[in-house]
FIRO-45571 format. One record per residue: x, y, z of N, C-alpha, C in turn; residue in three letters. Coordinates in steps of 0.05 Angstrom, whole numbers, padded with zeros to 5 digits, always signed. Each point is the difference from the previous one (the first is absolute). Example, Ala and Ser with C-alpha at 12.3 -4.5 7.8 and 13.67 -1.06 7.14 Angstrom:
2
+00264-00114+00156-00018+00024+00000+00018+00024+00000Ala
-00007+00021-00014+00016+00024+00001-00015+00022+00014Ser
// end
This chain:
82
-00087-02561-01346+00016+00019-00015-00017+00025-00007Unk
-00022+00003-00016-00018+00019-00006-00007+00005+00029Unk
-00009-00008+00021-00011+00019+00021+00025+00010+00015Unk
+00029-00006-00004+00018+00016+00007+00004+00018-00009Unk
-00011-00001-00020+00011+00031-00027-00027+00011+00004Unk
-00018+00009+00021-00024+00014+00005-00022-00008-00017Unk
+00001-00024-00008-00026-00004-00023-00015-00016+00015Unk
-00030+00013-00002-00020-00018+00025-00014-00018-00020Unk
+00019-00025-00003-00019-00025-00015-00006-00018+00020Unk
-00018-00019-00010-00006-00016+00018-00023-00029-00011Unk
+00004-00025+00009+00000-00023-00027-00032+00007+00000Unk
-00015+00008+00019-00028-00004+00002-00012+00025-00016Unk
+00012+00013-00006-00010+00025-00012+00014+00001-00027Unk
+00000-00013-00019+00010-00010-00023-00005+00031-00023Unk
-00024+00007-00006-00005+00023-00008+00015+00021-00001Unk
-00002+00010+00023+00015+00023+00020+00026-00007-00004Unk
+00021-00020+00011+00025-00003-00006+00003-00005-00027Unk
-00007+00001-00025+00001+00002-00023+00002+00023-00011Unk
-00022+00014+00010+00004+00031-00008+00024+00023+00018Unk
+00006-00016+00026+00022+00022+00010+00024-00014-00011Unk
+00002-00022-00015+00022-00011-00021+00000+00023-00024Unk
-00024+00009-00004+00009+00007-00035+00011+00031+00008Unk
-00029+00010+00024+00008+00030+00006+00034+00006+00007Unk
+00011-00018+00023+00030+00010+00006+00013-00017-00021Unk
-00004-00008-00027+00013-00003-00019+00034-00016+00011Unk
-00015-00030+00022+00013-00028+00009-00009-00012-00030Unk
-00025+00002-00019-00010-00014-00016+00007+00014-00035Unk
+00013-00007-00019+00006+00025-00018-00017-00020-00023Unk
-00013+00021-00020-00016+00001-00019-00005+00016-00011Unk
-00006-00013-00034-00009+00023-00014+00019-00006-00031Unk
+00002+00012-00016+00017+00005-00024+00028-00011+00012Unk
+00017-00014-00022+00032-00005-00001+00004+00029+00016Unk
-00001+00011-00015+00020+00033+00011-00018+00007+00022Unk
-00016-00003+00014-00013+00007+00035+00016-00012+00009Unk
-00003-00031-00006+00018-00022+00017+00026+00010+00012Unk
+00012+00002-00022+00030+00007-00006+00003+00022+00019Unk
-00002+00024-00006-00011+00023+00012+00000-00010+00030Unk
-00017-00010+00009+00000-00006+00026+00026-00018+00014Unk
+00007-00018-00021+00029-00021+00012+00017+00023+00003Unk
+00010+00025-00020+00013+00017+00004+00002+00010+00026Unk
-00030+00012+00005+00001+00014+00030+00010-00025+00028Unk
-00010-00022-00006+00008-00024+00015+00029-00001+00003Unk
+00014+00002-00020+00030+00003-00004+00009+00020+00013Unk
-00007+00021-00002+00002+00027+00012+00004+00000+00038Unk
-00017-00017+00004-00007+00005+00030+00013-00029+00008Unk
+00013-00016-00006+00013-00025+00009-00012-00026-00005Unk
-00017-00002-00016-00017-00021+00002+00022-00019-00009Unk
+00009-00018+00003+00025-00030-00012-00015-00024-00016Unk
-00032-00005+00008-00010-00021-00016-00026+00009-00001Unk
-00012-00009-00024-00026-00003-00001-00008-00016-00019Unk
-00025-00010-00016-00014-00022-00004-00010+00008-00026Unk
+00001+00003-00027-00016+00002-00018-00014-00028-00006Unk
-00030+00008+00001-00018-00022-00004-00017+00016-00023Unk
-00004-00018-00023-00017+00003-00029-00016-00019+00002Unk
+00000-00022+00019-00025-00019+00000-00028+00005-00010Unk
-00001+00027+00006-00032+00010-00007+00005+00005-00021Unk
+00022+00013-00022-00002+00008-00019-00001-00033-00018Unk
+00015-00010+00006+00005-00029-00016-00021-00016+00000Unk
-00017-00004+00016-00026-00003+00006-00021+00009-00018Unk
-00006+00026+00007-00018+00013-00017+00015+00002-00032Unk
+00028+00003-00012+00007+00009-00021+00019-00023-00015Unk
+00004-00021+00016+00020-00017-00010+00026+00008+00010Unk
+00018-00023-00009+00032+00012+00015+00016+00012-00011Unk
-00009-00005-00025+00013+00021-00033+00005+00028+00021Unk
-00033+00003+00008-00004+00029+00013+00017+00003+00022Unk
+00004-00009+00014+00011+00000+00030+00024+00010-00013Unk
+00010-00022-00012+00030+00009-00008+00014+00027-00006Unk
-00022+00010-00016+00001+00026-00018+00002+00014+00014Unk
-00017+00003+00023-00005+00022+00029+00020-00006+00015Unk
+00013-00018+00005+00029-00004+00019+00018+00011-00013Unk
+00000+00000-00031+00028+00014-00010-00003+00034-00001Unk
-00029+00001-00005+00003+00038-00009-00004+00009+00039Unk
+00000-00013+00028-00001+00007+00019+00030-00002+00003Unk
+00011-00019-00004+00032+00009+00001+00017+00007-00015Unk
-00015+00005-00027+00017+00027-00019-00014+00024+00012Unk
-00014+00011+00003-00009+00020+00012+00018+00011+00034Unk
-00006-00025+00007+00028+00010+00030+00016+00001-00011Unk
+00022-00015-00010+00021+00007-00004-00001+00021-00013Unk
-00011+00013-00014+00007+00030-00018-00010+00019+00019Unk
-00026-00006+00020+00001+00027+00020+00029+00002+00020Unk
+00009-00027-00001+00033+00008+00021+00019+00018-00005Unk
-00001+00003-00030+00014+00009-00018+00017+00021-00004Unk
// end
C-alpha cells in the first residue's frame, strides 16, 4: 500500500522508512490539536480509516493520559470541521 502511494519504504531499512513515514505525514504526531489538524487534512483528501494509537502515551503517562489525548484529538477535529 505505502509503495503504491510513492513512499520508498522498505522492511530492511527500518530508519529510513520511519522517517519518510513522519516526513509525508502517513505517520501523525505531536499536540491533540497537530493530531487533529492533520485527521482534518486526511478528511479533506478522502482518507475513510485510520488508526489512533496512544500506546506510547499510556505507556510512558498512564491511561488516565491516553484517554485525555483521545478526547481533546477528537474535540479538536470535530470543532476544526466546524
Amino acid at each position: 500500500m505505502l509503495r503504491r502511494a510513492g513512499l520508498r519504504v522498505h522492511p530492511a531499512h527500518s530508519n529510513l522508512g520511519a522517517r519518510t513515514l513522519m516526513d509525508s505525514g502517513t505517520f501523525l504526531y505531536g499536540t491533540p490539536a497537530e493530531v487533529a489538524r492533520g485527521l482534518v487534512e486526511y478528511d479533506r483528501v478522502g482518507v475513510d480509516e485510520v488508526v489512533l494509537n496512544l500506546a506510547g502515551v499510556g505507556v510512558e503517562h498512564g491511561s488516565a493520559a491516553a484517554a485525555e489525548d483521545l478526547r481533546e484529538i477528537l474535540a479538536a477535529f470535530h470543532a476544526d470541521q466546524g
